[in-house]
N, C-alpha and C positions, 0 to 999 in steps of 0.2 A: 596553449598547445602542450600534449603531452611529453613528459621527458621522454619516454621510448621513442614516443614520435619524432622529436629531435634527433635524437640519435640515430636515429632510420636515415632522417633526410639529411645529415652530418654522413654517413656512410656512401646513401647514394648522391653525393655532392648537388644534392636539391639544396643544402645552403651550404653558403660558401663565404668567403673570406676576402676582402679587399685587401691590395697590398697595401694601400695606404695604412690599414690598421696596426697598433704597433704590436710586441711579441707575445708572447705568453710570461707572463712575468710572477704568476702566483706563487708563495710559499708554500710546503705542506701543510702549515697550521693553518693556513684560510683553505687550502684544500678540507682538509679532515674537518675544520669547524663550517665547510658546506654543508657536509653531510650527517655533522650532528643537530644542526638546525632542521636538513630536510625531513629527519626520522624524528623529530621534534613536533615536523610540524609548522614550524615555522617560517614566515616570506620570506622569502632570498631573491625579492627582488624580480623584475620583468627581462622579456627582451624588446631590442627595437629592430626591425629589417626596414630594409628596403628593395619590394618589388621593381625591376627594370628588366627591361629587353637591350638595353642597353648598357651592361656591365664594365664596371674601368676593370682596370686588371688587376688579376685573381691570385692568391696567394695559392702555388704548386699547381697552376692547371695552366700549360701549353696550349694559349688560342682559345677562343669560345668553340664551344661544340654547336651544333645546327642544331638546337635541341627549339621547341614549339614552347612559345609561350614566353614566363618571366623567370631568372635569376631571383633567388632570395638571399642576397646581402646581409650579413650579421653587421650590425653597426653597433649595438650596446649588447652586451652580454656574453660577449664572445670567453674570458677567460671565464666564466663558470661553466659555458655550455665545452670548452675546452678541458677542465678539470672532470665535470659528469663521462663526457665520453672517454676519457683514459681510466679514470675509475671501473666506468661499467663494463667496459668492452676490452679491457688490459690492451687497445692499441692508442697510437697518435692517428688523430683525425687526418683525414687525407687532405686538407689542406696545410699543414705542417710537414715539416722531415725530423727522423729519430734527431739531428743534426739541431733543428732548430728549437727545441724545448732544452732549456738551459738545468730548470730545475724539474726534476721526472718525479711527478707527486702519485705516480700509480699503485709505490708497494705499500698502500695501504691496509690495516687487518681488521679485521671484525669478532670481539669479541660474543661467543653464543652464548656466554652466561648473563651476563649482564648488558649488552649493545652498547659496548664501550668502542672509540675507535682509536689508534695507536698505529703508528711507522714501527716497523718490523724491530724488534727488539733481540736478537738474538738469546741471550739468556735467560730472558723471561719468556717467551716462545717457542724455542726449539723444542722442548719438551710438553708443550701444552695444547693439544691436540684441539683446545677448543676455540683457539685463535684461527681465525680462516681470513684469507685477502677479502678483499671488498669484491674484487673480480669476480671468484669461485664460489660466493655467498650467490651473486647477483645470475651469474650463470648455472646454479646449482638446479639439479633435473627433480629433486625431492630424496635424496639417501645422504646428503650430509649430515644433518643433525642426528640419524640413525645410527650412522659409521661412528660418527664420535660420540656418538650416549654408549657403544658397545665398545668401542674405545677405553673412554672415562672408568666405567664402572661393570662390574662383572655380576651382581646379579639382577636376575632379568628386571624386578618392580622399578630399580633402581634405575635401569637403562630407559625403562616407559617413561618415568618422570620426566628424568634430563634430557628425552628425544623431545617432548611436551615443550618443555620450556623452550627447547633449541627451536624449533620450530615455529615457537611466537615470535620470538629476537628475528629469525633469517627472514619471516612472512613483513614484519615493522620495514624493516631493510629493505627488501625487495619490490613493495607495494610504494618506494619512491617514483620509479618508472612511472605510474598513473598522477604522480603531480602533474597539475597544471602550472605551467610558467606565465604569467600575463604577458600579452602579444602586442606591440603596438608597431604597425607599419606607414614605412614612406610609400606614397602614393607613385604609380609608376612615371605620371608627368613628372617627377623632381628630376631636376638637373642634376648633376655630379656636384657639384658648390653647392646647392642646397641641400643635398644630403649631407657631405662634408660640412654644412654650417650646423645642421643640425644632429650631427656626431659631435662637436665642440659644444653646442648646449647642451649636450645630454651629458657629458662630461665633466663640463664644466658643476654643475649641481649635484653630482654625487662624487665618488673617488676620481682624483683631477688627474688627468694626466699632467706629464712635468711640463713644462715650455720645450723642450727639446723634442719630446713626442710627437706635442700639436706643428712643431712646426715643420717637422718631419710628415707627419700628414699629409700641411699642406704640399710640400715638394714631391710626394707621388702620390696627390690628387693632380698634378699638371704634368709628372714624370715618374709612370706608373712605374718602371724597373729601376727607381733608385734606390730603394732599398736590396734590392738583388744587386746590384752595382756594387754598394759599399760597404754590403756584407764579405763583397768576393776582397773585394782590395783590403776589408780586416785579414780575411785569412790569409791572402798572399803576406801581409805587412807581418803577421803574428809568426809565419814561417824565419823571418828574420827577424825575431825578437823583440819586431816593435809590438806591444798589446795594449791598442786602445778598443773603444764601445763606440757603439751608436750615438750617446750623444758629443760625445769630443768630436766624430765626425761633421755631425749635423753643425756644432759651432763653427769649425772649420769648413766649410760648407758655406756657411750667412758669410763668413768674415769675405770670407774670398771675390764671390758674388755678388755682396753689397757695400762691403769696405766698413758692416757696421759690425757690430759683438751684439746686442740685440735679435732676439730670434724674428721677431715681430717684421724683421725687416725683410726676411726670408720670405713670406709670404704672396710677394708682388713679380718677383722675378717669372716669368714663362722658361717653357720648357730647354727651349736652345740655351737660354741665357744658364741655367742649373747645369745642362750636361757638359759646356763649353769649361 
């Protein structure tokens, strides 16, 4: 599927986000070194969904809508198609809040001389008219490279060049949108466990999530608003200066429930037994 195409169906929540899935956790360097692979050229890798009419619950969407047909589940590939759409669209995908993106890898710039890419550098920047966001590159109607060759350089052959040049770098850039992502989908008969087993295989084989993630997983694959649960009791706890994370919870969470320290053991408890 094409990235715009994503990004379209990321827009109109044609996919969507399980809560089970854990946050957005990328840096800007794996941000920016996406998209110097993607204008490279280079694989970055596939997604995996999972078609169902039968959705668990949805990371920012209140209730299933009556909508005809299948949900499309992101189950692998969620932070890059997360990083692509804050990049290209300068927003948070509407299964996120401003609130829930810890690290904001959007102010991205795009150098027009050379398709360098660099986090906003103040002193190196401010004055250099031919640094532009990755946004404003990607959104750009065809007069920025013009603006800043007339910018740049004052006479006219000279402004022809460097519009030329600008104009290959922002076309390299832009012509990411028509990537293809390789697609591979769960069939709509999967259970919720075997999708969730096979979100753990897919994980498991490339970048692992921690033991406190998967086990977290599992606890809203069986109790879809606990992570909304014990987001809220961080914030109330962090108002009176206790400040822990997600996983001290989740530990604290097995320990209590199961009487083990072991995450693994987290796994067996049903829903009552979790919110009790």
């Amino acid at each position: 599927m094409k990235i715009s195409e994503l990004i379209s169906d990321i827009r109109n929540r044609d996919l969507v986000l399980p809560e089970f899935q854990r946050e957005y956790v990328w840096t800007k360097d794996q941000a920016k070194q996406l998209l110097v692979s993607l204008t490279k050229r280079y694989p970055v890798g596939g997604i995996l969904l999972w078609k169902t009419q039968n959705p668990p619950e949805l990371k920012n969407v209140s209730g299933h809508d009556s909508r005809l047909g299948s949900y499309q589940i992101i189950l692998d590939g969620q932070q890059r198609l997360t990083t692509l759409y804050m990049l290209l669209t300068g927003d948070i995908p509407p299964y996120y809040r401003e609130e829930d993106i810890q690290i904001d890898t959007r102010n991205l710039f795009f150098s027009l001389v050379d398709g360098d890419f660099q986090y906003y550098q103040p002193v190196r920047m401010r004055d250099d008219p031919t640094w532009v966001s990755v946004t404003s590159c990607i959104q750009d109607t065809g007069q920025i490279a013009f603006d800043v060759a007339k910018n740049v350089h004052s006479e006219q052959a000279d402004q022809f060049v460097a519009a030329q040049l600008y104009t290959h770098n922002l076309q390299n850039l832009k012509d990411i949108l028509n990537i293809d992502l390789p697609e591979q989908v769960i069939p709509p008969e999967a259970t919720l466990d075997e999708a969730i087993d096979v979100f753990d295989r897919v994980n498991s084989l490339g970048t692992k999530l921690t033991q406190a993630e998967l086990a977290l997983t599992h606890v809203t694959g069986k109790w879809p608003l606990a992570r909304r649960v014990i987001k809220a009791k961080l914030e109330q706890l962090s108002k009176t200066h206790f400040d822990f994370d997600l996983t001290f919870m989740t530990r604290s969470l097995t320990v209590v429930v199961t009487d083990h320290a072991l995450y693994d053991h987290i796994h067996k408890p049903n829903q009552e037994q979790l919110k009790d």
